[in-house]
VEXDREN-2710 file (C-alpha; in Angstrom, 1 decimal):
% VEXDREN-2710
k/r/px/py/pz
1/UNK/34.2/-11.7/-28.7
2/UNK/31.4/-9.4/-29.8
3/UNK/28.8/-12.0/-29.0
4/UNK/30.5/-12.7/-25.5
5/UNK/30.0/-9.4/-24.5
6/UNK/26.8/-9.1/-25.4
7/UNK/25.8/-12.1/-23.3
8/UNK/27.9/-11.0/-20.2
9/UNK/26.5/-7.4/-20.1
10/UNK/22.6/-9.3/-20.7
11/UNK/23.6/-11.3/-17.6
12/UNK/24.7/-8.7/-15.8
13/UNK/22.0/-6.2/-16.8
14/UNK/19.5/-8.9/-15.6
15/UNK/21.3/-9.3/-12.3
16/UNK/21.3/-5.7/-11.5
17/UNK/18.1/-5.4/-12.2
18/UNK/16.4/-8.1/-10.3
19/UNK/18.5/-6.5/-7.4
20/UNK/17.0/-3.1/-7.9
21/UNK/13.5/-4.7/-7.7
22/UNK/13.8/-6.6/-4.7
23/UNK/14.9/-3.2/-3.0
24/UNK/11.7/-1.5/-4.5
25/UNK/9.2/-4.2/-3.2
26/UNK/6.0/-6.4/-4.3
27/UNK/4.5/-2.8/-4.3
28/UNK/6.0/-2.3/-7.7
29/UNK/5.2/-5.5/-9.8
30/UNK/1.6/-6.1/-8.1
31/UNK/0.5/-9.1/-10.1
32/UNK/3.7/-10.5/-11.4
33/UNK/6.8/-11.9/-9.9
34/UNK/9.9/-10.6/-9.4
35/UNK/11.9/-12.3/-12.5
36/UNK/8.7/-11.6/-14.8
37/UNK/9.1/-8.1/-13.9
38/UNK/12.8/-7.7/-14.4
39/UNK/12.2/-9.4/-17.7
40/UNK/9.8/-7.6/-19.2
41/UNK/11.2/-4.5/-18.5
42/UNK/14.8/-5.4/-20.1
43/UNK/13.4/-6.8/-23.1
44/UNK/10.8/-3.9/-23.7
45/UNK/14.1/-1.8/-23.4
46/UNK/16.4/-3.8/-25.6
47/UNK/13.4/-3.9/-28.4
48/UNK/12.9/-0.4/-27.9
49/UNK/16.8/0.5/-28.3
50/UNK/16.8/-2.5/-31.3
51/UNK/14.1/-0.3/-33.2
52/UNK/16.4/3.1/-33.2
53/UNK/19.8/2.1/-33.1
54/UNK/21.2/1.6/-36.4
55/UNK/24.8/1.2/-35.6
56/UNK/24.3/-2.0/-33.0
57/UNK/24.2/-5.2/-35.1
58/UNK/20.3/-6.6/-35.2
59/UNK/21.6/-10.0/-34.2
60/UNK/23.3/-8.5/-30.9
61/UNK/19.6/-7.5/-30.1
62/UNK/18.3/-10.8/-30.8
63/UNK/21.2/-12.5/-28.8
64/UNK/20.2/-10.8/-25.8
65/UNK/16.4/-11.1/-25.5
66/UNK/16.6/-14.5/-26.6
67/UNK/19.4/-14.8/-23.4
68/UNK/17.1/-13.2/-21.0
69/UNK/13.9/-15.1/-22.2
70/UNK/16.2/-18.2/-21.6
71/UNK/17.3/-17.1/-17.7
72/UNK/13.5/-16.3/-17.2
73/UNK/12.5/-20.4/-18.2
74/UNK/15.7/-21.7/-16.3
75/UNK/14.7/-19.6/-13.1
76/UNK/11.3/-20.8/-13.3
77/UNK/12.1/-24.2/-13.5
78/UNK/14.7/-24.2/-10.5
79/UNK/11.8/-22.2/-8.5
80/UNK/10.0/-25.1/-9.0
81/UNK/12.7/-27.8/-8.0
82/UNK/14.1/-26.0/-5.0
83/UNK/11.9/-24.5/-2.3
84/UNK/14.2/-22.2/-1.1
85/UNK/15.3/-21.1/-4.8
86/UNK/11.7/-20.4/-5.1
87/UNK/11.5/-17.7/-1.3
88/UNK/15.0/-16.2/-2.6
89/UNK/13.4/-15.2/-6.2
90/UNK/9.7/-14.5/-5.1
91/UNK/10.2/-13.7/-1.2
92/UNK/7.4/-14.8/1.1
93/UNK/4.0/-13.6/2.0
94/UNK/3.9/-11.2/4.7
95/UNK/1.0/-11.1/7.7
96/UNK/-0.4/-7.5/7.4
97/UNK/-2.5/-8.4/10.3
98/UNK/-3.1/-11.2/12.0
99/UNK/-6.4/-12.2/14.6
100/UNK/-7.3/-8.6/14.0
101/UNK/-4.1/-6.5/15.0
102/UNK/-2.4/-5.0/12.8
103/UNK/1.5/-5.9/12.4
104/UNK/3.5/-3.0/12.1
105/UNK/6.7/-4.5/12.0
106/UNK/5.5/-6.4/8.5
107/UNK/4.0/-3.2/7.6
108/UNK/7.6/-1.8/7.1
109/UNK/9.3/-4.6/5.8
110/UNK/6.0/-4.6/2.8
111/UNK/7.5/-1.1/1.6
112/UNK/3.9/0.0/2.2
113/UNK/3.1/2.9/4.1
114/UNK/-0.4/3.1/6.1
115/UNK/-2.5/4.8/3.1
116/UNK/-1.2/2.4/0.3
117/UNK/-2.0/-0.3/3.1
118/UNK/-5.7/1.8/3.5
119/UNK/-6.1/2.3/-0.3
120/UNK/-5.4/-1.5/-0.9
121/UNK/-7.7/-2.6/1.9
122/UNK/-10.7/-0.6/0.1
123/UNK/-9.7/-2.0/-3.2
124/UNK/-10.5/-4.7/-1.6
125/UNK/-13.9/-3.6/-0.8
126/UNK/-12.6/-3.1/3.3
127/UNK/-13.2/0.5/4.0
128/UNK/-12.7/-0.3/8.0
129/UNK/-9.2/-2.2/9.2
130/UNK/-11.1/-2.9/12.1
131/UNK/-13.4/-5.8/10.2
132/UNK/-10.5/-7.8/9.0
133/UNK/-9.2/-10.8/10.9
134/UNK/-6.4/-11.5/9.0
135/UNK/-4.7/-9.7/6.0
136/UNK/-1.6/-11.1/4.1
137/UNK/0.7/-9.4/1.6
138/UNK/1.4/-11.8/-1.3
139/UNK/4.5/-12.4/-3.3
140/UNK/2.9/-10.5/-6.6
141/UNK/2.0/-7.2/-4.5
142/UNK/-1.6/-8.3/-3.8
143/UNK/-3.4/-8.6/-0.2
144/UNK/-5.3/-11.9/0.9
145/UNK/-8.0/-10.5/3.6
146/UNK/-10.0/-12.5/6.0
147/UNK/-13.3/-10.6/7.4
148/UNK/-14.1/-11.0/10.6
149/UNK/-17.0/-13.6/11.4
150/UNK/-19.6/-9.9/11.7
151/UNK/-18.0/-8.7/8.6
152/UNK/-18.6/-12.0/6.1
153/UNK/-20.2/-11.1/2.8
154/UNK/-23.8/-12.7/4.4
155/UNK/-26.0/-9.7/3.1
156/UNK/-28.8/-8.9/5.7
157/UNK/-31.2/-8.7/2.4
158/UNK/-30.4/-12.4/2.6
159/UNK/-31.7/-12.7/6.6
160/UNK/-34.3/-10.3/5.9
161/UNK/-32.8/-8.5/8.4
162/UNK/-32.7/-4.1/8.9
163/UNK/-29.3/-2.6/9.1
164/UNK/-28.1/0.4/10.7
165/UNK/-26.9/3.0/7.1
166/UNK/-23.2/2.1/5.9
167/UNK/-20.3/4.7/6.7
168/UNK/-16.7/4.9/6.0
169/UNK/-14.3/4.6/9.1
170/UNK/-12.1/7.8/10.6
171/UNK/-9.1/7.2/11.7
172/UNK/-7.9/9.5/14.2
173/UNK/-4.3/8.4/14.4
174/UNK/-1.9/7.5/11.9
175/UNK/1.8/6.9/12.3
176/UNK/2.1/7.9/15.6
177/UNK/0.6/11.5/14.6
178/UNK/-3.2/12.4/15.9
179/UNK/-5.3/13.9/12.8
180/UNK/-7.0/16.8/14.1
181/UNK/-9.4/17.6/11.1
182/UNK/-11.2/13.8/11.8
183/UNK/-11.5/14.6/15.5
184/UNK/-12.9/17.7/14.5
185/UNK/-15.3/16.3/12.1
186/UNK/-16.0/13.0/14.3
187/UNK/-17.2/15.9/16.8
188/UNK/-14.5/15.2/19.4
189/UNK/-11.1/16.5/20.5
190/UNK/-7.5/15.4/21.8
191/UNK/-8.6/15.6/25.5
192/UNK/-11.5/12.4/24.7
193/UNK/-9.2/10.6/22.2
194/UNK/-6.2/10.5/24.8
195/UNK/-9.0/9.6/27.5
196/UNK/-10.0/6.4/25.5
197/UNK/-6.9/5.5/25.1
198/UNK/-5.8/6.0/28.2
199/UNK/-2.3/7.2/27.2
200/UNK/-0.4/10.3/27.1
201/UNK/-0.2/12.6/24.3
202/UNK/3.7/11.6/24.1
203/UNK/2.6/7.8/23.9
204/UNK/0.5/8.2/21.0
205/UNK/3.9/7.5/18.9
206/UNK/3.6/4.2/20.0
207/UNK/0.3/3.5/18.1
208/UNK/0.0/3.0/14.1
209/UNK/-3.5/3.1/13.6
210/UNK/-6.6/4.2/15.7
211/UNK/-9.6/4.7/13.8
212/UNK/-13.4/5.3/15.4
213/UNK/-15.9/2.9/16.4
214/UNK/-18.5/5.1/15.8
215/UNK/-21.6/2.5/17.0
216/UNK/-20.0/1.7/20.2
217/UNK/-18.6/5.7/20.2
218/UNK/-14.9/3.8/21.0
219/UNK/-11.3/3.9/19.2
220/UNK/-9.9/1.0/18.1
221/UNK/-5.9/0.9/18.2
222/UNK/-3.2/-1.0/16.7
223/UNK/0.5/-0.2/17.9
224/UNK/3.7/-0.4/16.2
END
């Protein structure tokens, strides 16, 4: 009986868990999938617990790592038989942005918010949203970027050609919410951002990013 309930609370355990890190989100196990993740963590724990507990059996230990090692191959080789096993345990890739716009609605459903979104782009070596064609969120946490056709990895050392000096983007909007210190340091104010918009200040809401074109002295938006 002993060894049935230490299999039914593993199980269990490993259910409750994989739960919990769907609600999370790819955010939280960048570079591993879903099941990995749940596994990893539950046996770290159980070897943790197996190392000061003296007054659990050692073989109840043993019974249960070895049961979640065994789920972890059996779920692997069913994602690999069934397609729709395989979106269920890993979801799907999400379209961050797509033909240059950015996708809002995908945003949210990521569990990102704009500056993880931002921070990832740059890891990326993207310090401007506005040179990305197409962006997707993968199933292990990472982003897949597309530049656009002006913003390829071409060098202009490699045309022999003189370019204007690098600078990183401003983004005068965010969430709906107008940042005043970058209009102030951009050298502009609300009046010209709501003029090149040509919107209201109550309809800035309605937009999820605009950041400054500073060559063409323009702002780029994307909307939620």
């Amino acid at each position: 009986m002993e060894v049935l309930r230490v299999i039914l609370t593993a199980t269990s355990s490993f259910l409750a868990l994989f739960i919990i890190a769907k609600i999370m989100g790819k955010k939280q196990i960048a570079q591993l999938e879903f099941v990995d993740y749940v596994v990893g963590i539950s046996i770290g724990s159980i070897a943790a617990q197996m190392a000061v507990d003296s007054q659990i059996p050692q073989y109840h230990f043993l019974i249960a790592m070895a049961l979640y090692a065994a789920l972890d191959f059996i779920i692997n080789l069913l994602s690999r038989k069934s397609i729709k096993i395989r979106k269920l345990l890993q979801g799907t890739p999400l379209i961050l942005v797509y033909n240059g716009k950015l996708n809002y609605e995908n945003l949210v459903k990521s569990k990102l918010d704009l500056n993880q979104f931002l921070s990832m782009c740059r890891e990326k070596n993207f310090f401007d949203v506005n040179d990305i064609a197409y962006c997707i969120f993968e199933t292990d946490g990472q982003l897949s970027i597309l530049p656009k056709e002006n913003a390829s990895p071409t060098t202009c050392g490699d045309m022999n050609l003189d370019k204007e000096k690098s600078s990183l983007s401003i983004d005068f909007i965010m969430d709906g919410r107008i940042i005043e210190n970058a209009l102030k340091e951009a050298g502009k104010d609300k009046k010209w951002l709501l003029s090149k918009l040509g919107m209201s200040e109550e309809e800035v809401k309605s937009v999820a990013l605009a950041s400054y074109d500073k060559k063409n002295d323009d702002v780029i938006a994307h909307y939620k």
